[in-house]
N, C-alpha and C positions, 0 to 999 in steps of 0.2 A: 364319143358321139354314136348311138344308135340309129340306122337307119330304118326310115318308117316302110314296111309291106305295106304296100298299097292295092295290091294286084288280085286278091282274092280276099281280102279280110275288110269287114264293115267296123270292125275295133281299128283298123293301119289308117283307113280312110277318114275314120271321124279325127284321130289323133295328128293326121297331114291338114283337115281343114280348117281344126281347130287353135294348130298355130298360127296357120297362115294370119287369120283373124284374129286373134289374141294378140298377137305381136303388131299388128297394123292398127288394133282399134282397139285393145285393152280389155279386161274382164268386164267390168261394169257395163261395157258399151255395146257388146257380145254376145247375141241371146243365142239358145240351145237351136233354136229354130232355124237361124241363118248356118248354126255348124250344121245341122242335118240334112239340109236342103243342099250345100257346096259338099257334103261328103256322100249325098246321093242316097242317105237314107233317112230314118224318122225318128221322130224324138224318141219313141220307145225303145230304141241302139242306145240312143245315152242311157238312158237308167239301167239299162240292162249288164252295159259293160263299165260301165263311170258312177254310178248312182245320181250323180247329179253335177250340175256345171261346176262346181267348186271339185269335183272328182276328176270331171275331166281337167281343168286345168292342171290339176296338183300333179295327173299322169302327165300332160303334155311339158309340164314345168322340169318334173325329174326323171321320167324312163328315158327320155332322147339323150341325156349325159351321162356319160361312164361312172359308174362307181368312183368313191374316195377309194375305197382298199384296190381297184386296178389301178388305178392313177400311181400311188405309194407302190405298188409294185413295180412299177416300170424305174424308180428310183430311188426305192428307199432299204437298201440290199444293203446290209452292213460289209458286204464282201466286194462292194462294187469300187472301182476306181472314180473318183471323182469327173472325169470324164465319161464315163456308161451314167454314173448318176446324171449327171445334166443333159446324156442324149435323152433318157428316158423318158426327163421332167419336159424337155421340149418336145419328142414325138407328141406327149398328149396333151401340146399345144395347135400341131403342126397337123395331124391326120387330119381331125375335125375341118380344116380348112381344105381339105380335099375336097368337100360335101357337097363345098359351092352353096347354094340357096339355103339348105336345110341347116347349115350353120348359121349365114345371116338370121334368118329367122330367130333362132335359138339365142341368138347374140341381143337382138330388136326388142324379145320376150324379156330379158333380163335386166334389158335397163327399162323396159315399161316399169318392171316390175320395182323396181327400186326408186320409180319415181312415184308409182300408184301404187303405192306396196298393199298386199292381200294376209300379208302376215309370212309366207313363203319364204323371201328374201332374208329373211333373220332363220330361219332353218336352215336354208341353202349354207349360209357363213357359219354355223354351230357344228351340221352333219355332213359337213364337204369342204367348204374352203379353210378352215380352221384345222382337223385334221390333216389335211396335208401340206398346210403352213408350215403346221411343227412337224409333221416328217421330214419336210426342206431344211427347217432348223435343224433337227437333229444331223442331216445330213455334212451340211456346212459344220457343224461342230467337229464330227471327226477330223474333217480335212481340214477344218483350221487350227484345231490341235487344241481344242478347253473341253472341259469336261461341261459344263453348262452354259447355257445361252445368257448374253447382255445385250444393252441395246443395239451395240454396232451389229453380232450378229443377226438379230430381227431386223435392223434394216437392212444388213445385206440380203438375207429370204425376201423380204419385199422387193428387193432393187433387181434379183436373178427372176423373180417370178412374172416380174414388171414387163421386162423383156416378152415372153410371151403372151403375156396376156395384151398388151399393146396389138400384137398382130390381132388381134380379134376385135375391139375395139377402135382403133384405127385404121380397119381396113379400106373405108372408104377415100380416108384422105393420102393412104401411101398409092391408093389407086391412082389416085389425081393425080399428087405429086411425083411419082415415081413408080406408074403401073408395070412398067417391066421386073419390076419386084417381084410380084407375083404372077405374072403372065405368065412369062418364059418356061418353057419342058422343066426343067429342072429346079423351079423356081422353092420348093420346098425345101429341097436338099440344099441348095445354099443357103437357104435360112438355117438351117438345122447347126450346117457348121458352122455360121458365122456367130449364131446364138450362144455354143458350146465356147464358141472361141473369146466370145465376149466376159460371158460368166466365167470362165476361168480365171479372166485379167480381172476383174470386179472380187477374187476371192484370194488373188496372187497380190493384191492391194491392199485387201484387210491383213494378210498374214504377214505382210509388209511392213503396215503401220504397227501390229502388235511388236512387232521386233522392235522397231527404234522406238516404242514408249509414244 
Protein backbone atom coordinates (compact mmCIF):
# COMPACT_ATOMS: atom_id res chain seq x y z
CA UNK A 1 0.00 0.00 0.00
CA UNK A 2 1.15 3.43 -0.98
CA UNK A 3 0.71 6.21 1.03
CA UNK A 4 -0.89 9.42 -0.45
CA UNK A 5 1.32 12.99 -0.10
CA UNK A 6 -0.98 15.24 0.51
CA UNK A 7 0.81 18.06 1.94
CA UNK A 8 2.34 19.90 -0.89
CA UNK A 9 1.04 18.16 -4.10
CA UNK A 10 -2.43 18.99 -5.98
CA UNK A 11 -1.70 15.32 -7.88
CA UNK A 12 -1.55 13.61 -3.67
CA UNK A 13 -4.63 15.78 -2.88
CA UNK A 14 -6.85 15.00 -5.87
CA UNK A 15 -5.79 11.22 -5.54
CA UNK A 16 -6.83 11.36 -1.46
CA UNK A 17 -10.35 13.00 -2.61
CA UNK A 18 -10.91 11.06 -5.22
CA UNK A 19 -10.98 7.87 -3.23
CA UNK A 20 -12.51 9.03 -0.56
CA UNK A 21 -15.53 9.57 -3.07
CA UNK A 22 -15.14 6.66 -5.24
CA UNK A 23 -15.33 4.25 -2.74
CA UNK A 24 -18.34 5.98 -0.86
CA UNK A 25 -20.28 6.71 -4.02
CA UNK A 26 -18.75 4.82 -7.00
CA UNK A 27 -17.55 6.08 -10.55
CA UNK A 28 -20.62 6.82 -12.24
CA UNK A 29 -22.07 8.81 -9.28
CA UNK A 30 -18.68 10.86 -8.90
CA UNK A 31 -18.22 13.86 -10.96
CA UNK A 32 -14.68 15.62 -11.61
CA UNK A 33 -16.25 18.67 -9.99
CA UNK A 34 -17.04 17.23 -6.55
CA UNK A 35 -13.20 15.65 -6.73
CA UNK A 36 -11.75 19.10 -7.31
CA UNK A 37 -13.65 21.10 -5.14
CA UNK A 38 -12.84 18.42 -1.83
CA UNK A 39 -9.25 18.17 -3.17
CA UNK A 40 -9.13 22.23 -3.06
CA UNK A 41 -8.36 22.59 -6.69
CA UNK A 42 -9.97 22.68 -10.41
CA UNK A 43 -10.93 20.65 -12.90
CA UNK A 44 -8.09 21.83 -15.05
CA UNK A 45 -5.69 19.47 -12.14
CA UNK A 46 -7.61 16.64 -13.47
CA UNK A 47 -6.69 16.86 -17.07
CA UNK A 48 -3.51 17.89 -16.50
CA UNK A 49 -2.28 15.26 -14.17
CA UNK A 50 -5.25 12.24 -15.02
CA UNK A 51 -6.39 13.19 -18.35
CA UNK A 52 -9.72 12.46 -17.47
CA UNK A 53 -12.07 10.84 -14.73
CA UNK A 54 -11.63 7.29 -15.94
CA UNK A 55 -7.54 8.34 -15.54
CA UNK A 56 -8.03 9.36 -12.47
CA UNK A 57 -9.80 6.38 -11.04
CA UNK A 58 -7.61 3.73 -12.97
CA UNK A 59 -4.45 6.04 -10.79
CA UNK A 60 -6.49 5.84 -7.68
CA UNK A 61 -7.66 2.04 -8.31
CA UNK A 62 -3.73 0.89 -8.92
CA UNK A 63 -0.86 3.34 -7.72
CA UNK A 64 -2.26 3.05 -3.76
CA UNK A 65 -1.20 -1.07 -4.00
CA UNK A 66 2.06 -2.50 -4.14
CA UNK A 67 3.18 -3.98 -7.09
CA UNK A 68 2.61 -7.99 -8.06
CA UNK A 69 6.65 -8.42 -8.57
CA UNK A 70 7.15 -6.75 -4.64
CA UNK A 71 4.43 -8.69 -3.30
CA UNK A 72 6.33 -12.18 -5.08
CA UNK A 73 9.36 -10.83 -3.63
CA UNK A 74 8.52 -10.79 -0.18
CA UNK A 75 7.70 -14.73 -0.75
CA UNK A 76 8.55 -16.25 -3.64
CA UNK A 77 12.60 -16.86 -3.01
CA UNK A 78 13.26 -20.32 -4.05
CA UNK A 79 15.87 -20.21 -1.22
CA UNK A 80 13.34 -19.33 1.32
CA UNK A 81 12.17 -21.77 4.14
CA UNK A 82 8.62 -22.18 4.08
CA UNK A 83 8.25 -20.30 7.08
CA UNK A 84 10.07 -16.74 5.78
CA UNK A 85 7.75 -17.69 2.68
CA UNK A 86 4.50 -17.37 4.64
CA UNK A 87 5.94 -14.45 6.83
CA UNK A 88 6.50 -12.67 3.64
CA UNK A 89 3.02 -13.62 1.98
CA UNK A 90 1.42 -12.30 5.29
CA UNK A 91 3.52 -8.96 6.05
CA UNK A 92 1.91 -7.88 2.56
CA UNK A 93 -1.22 -8.67 4.03
CA UNK A 94 -0.61 -7.14 7.48
CA UNK A 95 1.47 -3.68 6.76
CA UNK A 96 -1.41 -2.22 4.71
CA UNK A 97 -3.65 -2.60 7.91
CA UNK A 98 -1.37 -0.33 9.51
CA UNK A 99 -2.84 2.62 7.21
CA UNK A 100 -6.07 2.57 9.18
CA UNK A 101 -8.57 4.67 6.80
CA UNK A 102 -6.44 4.60 3.65
CA UNK A 103 -6.71 0.81 3.59
CA UNK A 104 -10.54 0.77 4.52
CA UNK A 105 -10.84 2.95 1.58
CA UNK A 106 -8.94 0.93 -0.74
CA UNK A 107 -10.77 -2.17 0.54
CA UNK A 108 -14.50 -0.14 0.08
CA UNK A 109 -13.03 0.72 -3.73
CA UNK A 110 -12.50 -2.91 -4.59
CA UNK A 111 -15.64 -4.38 -3.72
CA UNK A 112 -17.49 -1.25 -5.31
CA UNK A 113 -15.57 -2.18 -8.02
CA UNK A 114 -16.54 -5.70 -8.39
CA UNK A 115 -19.99 -5.04 -7.86
CA UNK A 116 -20.03 -1.89 -10.41
CA UNK A 117 -17.35 -3.13 -12.35
CA UNK A 118 -15.56 -0.33 -14.86
CA UNK A 119 -13.76 -3.09 -16.51
CA UNK A 120 -10.66 -2.62 -13.94
CA UNK A 121 -11.54 -5.57 -11.73
CA UNK A 122 -10.86 -8.22 -14.54
CA UNK A 123 -7.18 -6.40 -14.95
CA UNK A 124 -6.61 -6.32 -11.28
CA UNK A 125 -7.11 -10.49 -11.26
CA UNK A 126 -4.91 -11.06 -14.84
CA UNK A 127 -1.98 -8.39 -13.72
CA UNK A 128 -1.96 -8.86 -9.96
CA UNK A 129 -3.86 -11.31 -8.27
CA UNK A 130 -3.23 -14.12 -10.79
CA UNK A 131 0.50 -13.73 -10.74
CA UNK A 132 0.90 -14.12 -7.37
CA UNK A 133 -1.51 -16.83 -7.03
CA UNK A 134 0.85 -18.89 -8.94
CA UNK A 135 3.94 -17.62 -7.17
CA UNK A 136 2.08 -19.11 -3.95
CA UNK A 137 1.51 -22.21 -5.89
CA UNK A 138 4.72 -22.63 -7.05
CA UNK A 139 5.78 -21.87 -3.63
CA UNK A 140 3.70 -24.72 -1.84
CA UNK A 141 4.88 -27.11 -4.55
CA UNK A 142 8.42 -27.13 -3.41
CA UNK A 143 7.44 -27.61 0.14
CA UNK A 144 4.93 -30.08 -0.63
CA UNK A 145 7.36 -31.95 -2.50
CA UNK A 146 5.52 -32.35 -6.57
CA UNK A 147 6.85 -31.07 -9.25
CA UNK A 148 3.58 -29.46 -10.53
CA UNK A 149 0.30 -28.18 -9.25
CA UNK A 150 -3.21 -30.28 -8.94
CA UNK A 151 -6.23 -29.25 -7.48
CA UNK A 152 -5.60 -30.02 -3.69
CA UNK A 153 -2.70 -27.69 -4.22
CA UNK A 154 -4.72 -24.58 -5.84
CA UNK A 155 -6.98 -25.07 -3.10
CA UNK A 156 -4.44 -25.00 -0.70
CA UNK A 157 -2.95 -21.41 -2.32
CA UNK A 158 -6.56 -20.29 -2.06
CA UNK A 159 -7.14 -21.78 1.59
CA UNK A 160 -3.33 -19.96 2.80
CA UNK A 161 -4.22 -16.81 0.97
CA UNK A 162 -7.71 -16.77 2.47
CA UNK A 163 -6.27 -16.24 5.64
CA UNK A 164 -5.07 -12.94 4.81
CA UNK A 165 -7.16 -11.68 2.85
CA UNK A 166 -10.13 -12.40 5.33
CA UNK A 167 -8.37 -9.67 7.70
CA UNK A 168 -9.11 -7.17 5.04
CA UNK A 169 -12.36 -8.05 4.17
CA UNK A 170 -13.59 -8.90 7.48
CA UNK A 171 -12.35 -6.22 9.32
CA UNK A 172 -15.41 -4.80 10.42
CA UNK A 173 -17.02 -7.82 11.77
CA UNK A 174 -13.62 -9.18 13.81
CA UNK A 175 -14.10 -5.38 15.04
CA UNK A 176 -17.28 -6.21 16.50
CA UNK A 177 -16.95 -9.41 17.39
CA UNK A 178 -13.59 -9.43 18.77
CA UNK A 179 -11.90 -5.82 18.39
CA UNK A 180 -9.13 -6.61 20.80
CA UNK A 181 -7.79 -8.33 17.70
CA UNK A 182 -6.71 -5.67 16.24
CA UNK A 183 -6.62 -2.92 18.91
CA UNK A 184 -4.24 -4.13 21.03
CA UNK A 185 -0.12 -2.62 20.62
CA UNK A 186 0.88 -5.64 19.26
CA UNK A 187 -2.03 -6.62 17.68
CA UNK A 188 -0.33 -7.25 14.05
CA UNK A 189 2.54 -9.29 15.18
CA UNK A 190 0.25 -11.80 16.77
CA UNK A 191 -1.61 -12.09 13.72
CA UNK A 192 1.59 -12.40 11.81
CA UNK A 193 2.48 -15.42 13.86
CA UNK A 194 -0.60 -16.92 14.30
CA UNK A 195 -1.17 -16.75 10.36
CA UNK A 196 2.44 -18.47 9.80
CA UNK A 197 1.37 -20.85 12.36
CA UNK A 198 -1.88 -21.72 10.77
CA UNK A 199 -0.54 -21.97 7.12
CA UNK A 200 2.00 -24.17 8.20
CA UNK A 201 -0.70 -26.77 9.78
CA UNK A 202 -2.88 -26.25 6.56
CA UNK A 203 0.42 -27.45 4.41
CA UNK A 204 1.71 -30.12 7.22
CA UNK A 205 -2.05 -31.62 6.25
CA UNK A 206 -1.77 -31.77 2.66
CA UNK A 207 1.74 -33.41 2.95
CA UNK A 208 0.04 -35.60 5.39
CA UNK A 209 -2.82 -36.75 3.27
CA UNK A 210 -0.32 -37.23 0.18
CA UNK A 211 1.54 -39.74 2.33
CA UNK A 212 -1.48 -42.11 3.29
CA UNK A 213 -3.05 -41.81 -0.32
Amino acid sequence: MTEINTADSARGRLLHAALGLFAHQGFAKTSTREIAESAGTNLAAIKYYFGDKAGLYRAVFFELQSKPEEEIRRYGGEALSLRDALRGLYLGFLEPLKQGELTTLCMKLHMREMLEPTGLWSEEIEQGIRPMHEALVRVLCRHVGVTQPDEHITRLAVCVAALGVHLHVGRDVTDALAPALNNAPDAFDRWLDALVMYAEAMVAAEVQRRATG
